[in-house]
C-alpha positions in Angstrom: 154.8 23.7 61.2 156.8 27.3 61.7 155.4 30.6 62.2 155.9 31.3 58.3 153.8 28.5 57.5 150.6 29.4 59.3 147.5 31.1 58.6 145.9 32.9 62.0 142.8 34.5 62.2 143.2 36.9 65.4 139.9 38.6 67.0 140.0 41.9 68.6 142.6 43.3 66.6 142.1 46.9 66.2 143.9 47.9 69.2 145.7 46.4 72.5 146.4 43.0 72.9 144.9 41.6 69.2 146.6 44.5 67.4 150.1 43.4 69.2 149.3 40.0 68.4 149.2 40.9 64.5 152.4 42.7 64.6 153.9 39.8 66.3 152.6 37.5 63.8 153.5 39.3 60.7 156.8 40.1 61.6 157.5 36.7 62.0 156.0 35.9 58.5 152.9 34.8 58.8 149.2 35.4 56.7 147.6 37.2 59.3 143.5 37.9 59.0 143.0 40.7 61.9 139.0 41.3 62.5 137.2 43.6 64.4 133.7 45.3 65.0 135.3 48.8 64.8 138.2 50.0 62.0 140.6 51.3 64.5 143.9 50.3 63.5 143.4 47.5 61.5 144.3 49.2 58.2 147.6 50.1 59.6 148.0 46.1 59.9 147.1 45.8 56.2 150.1 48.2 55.6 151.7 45.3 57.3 150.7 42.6 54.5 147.4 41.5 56.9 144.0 41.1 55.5 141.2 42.3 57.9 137.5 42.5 57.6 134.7 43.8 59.7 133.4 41.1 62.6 130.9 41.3 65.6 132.0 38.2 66.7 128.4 38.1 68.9 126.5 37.2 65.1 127.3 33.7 64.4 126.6 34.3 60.6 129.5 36.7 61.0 131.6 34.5 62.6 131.2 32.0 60.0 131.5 34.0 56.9 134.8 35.3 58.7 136.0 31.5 58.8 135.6 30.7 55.1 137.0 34.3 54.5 140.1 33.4 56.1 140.0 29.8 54.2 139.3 31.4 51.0 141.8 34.0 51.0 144.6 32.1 52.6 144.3 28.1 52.0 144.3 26.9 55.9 143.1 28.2 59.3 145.9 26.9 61.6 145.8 29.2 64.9 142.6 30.8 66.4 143.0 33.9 69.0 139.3 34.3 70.3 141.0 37.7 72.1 138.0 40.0 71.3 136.4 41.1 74.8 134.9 44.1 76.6 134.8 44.4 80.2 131.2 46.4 81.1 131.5 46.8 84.8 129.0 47.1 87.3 127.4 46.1 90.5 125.0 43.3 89.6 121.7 45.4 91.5 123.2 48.7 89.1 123.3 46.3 85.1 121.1 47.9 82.9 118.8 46.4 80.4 121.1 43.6 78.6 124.6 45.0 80.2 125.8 41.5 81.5 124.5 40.0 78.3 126.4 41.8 76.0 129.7 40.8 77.5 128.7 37.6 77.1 127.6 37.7 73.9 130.7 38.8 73.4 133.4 37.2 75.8 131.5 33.5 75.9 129.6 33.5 72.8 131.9 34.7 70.5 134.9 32.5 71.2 132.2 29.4 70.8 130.7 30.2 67.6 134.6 30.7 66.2 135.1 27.4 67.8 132.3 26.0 66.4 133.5 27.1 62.7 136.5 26.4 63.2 137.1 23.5 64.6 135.5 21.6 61.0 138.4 23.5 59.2 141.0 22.2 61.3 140.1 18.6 61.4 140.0 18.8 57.5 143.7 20.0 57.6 144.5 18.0 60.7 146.2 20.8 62.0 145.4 23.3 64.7 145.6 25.5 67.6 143.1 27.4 69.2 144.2 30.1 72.2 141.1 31.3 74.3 141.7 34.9 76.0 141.0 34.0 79.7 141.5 36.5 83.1 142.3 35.7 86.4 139.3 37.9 87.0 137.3 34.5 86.7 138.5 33.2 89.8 138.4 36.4 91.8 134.9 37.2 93.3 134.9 40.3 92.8 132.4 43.1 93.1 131.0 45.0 89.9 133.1 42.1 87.8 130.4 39.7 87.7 129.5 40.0 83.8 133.6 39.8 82.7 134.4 37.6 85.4 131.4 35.3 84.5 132.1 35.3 81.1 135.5 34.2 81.5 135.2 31.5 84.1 132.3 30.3 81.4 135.7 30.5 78.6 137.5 28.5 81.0 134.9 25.7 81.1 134.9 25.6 77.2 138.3 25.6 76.6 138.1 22.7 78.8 135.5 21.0 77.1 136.8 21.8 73.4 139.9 20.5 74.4 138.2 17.2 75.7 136.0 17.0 72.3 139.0 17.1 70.0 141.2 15.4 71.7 141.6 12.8 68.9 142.8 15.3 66.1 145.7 17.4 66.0 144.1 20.5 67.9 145.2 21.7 70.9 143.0 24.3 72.7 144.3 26.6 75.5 143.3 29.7 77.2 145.9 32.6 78.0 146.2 34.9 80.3 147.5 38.1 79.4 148.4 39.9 82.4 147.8 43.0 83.4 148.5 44.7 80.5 147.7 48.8 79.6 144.8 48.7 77.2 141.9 50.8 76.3 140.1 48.4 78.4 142.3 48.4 81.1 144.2 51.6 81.4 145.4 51.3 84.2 147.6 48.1 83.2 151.2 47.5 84.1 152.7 46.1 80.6 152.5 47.2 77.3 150.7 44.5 74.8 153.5 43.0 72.8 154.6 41.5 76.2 151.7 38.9 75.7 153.2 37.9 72.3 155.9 35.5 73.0 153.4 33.1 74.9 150.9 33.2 72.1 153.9 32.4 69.6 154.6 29.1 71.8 151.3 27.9 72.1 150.7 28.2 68.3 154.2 26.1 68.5 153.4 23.8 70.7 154.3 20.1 69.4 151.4 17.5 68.0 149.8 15.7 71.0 151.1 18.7 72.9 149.3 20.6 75.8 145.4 21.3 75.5 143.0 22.3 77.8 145.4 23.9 80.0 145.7 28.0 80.2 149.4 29.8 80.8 150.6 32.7 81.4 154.3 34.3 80.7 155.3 31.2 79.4 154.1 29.2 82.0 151.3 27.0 82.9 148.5 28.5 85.4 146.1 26.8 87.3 143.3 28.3 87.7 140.6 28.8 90.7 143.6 26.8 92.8 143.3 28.0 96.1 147.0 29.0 96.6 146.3 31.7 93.4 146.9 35.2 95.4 143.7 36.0 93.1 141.5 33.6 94.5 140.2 35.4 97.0 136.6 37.9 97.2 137.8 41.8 96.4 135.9 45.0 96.6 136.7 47.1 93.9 136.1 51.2 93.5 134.6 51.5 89.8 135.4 55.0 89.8 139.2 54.8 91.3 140.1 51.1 90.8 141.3 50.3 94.2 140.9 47.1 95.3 140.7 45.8 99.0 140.3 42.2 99.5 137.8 41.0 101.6 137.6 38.8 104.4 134.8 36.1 104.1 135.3 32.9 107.2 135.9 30.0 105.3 133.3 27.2 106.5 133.8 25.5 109.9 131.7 22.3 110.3 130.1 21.7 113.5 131.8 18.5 115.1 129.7 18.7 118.5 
């Protein structure tokens, strides 16, 4: 199946990353359902020839209506982009009331319910290919991270396990890391978001009985929480400034007296 074939339901997609993802999509011909909590920008993707609704993907009855909206309106659901996130940093003594909740609600929860709804679809159709938005922030310990970086170690694990439970069918399901990329999450990023398109683009190629379960980055395949990842290390970070310093914790020595 081509690009001009598919139907993909992108999370997220007022702004950054999910609104780049749209445009890449569109231009490329194909019917493009772009959802988000807020407006934003997604009427300027509706210029574009995309549909778009309203979606806190943390209400599972809103993530299911926005499956069968996506069915109803174009025929299929054939790629998945659970990119939706917020970050919500904070020292874990400093969370307020339901702070590391709500990311998540959001982060963890939300990518499982659209699995969960989506996954039915897919195996009807025997086609599919869901792309998890994971961070190299889950393998870092890093202070005033935990909630984000919790949440997306968590994404990791059920990317894993999705992958495992439809391995039968024609679904692949892989997480993606998108860099460090200048967001109004993340302003301080180094790339703009269309840079994260053209490894979305091949994983909604990639080939029956192709790669699942795996995450990449740039085109390539990442292996997370290995131990020779410059990331997996323990970082103190300034929430004010963002400067990071890594932090030297003595790996375990056994006694062998």
């Amino acid at each position: 199946m081509d690009i001009s074939s598919m139907s993909v339901l992108i999370t997220g997609a007022a702004e950054g990353i999910g609104y780049a993802l749209a445009e890449g999509f569109l231009k490329d011909g194909a019917r493009v359902l772009a959802v988000d909590r807020n407006k934003g920008a997604l009427e300027k993707l509706e210029e574009q020839g995309a549909l778009s609704r309203i979606v806190d993907v943390s209400d599972p009855k809103q993530v299911e209506d926005m499956v069968d909206y996506c069915v109803k309106e174009t025929g299929r659901l054939d790629v998945l982009i659970n990119n939706a996130g917020i970050a919500g940093g904070a020292e874990i003594k400093d969370h307020v009331a339901d702070q590391f909740e709500n990311v998540v609600r959001i982060n963890l929860f939300g990518p499982f319910y659209g699995m969960k709804y989506a996954i039915p679809v897919m195996e009807e159709q025997e086609f599919g290919r869901i792309i998890n938005l994971v961070s190299r922030n889950a393998e870092i310990g890093m202070s005033g991270a935990s909630a984000y970086g919790s949440s997306k170690a968590g994404l990791f694990a059920l990317t894993r396990c999705a992958a495992a439970e439809v391995h039968d069918s024609n679904i692949l399901v892989n997480g993606l890391i998108p860099g460090p990329t200048k967001t109004g999450m993340n302003p301080f990023g180094t790339q703009t978001p269309d840079v994260v398109y053209p490894t979305v683009r091949m994983m909604a190629l990639f080939p029956d009985k192709g790669p699942s379960g795996k995450v990449f980055w740039d085109e390539k395949e990442y292996h997370l929480f290995s131990p020779e990842n410059p990331t997996f290390n323990f970082m103190k970070r300034n929430l004010e400034t963002r400067q990071v310093e890594v932090i030297n914790i003595p790996e375990f020595a056994p006694d062998k007296a």
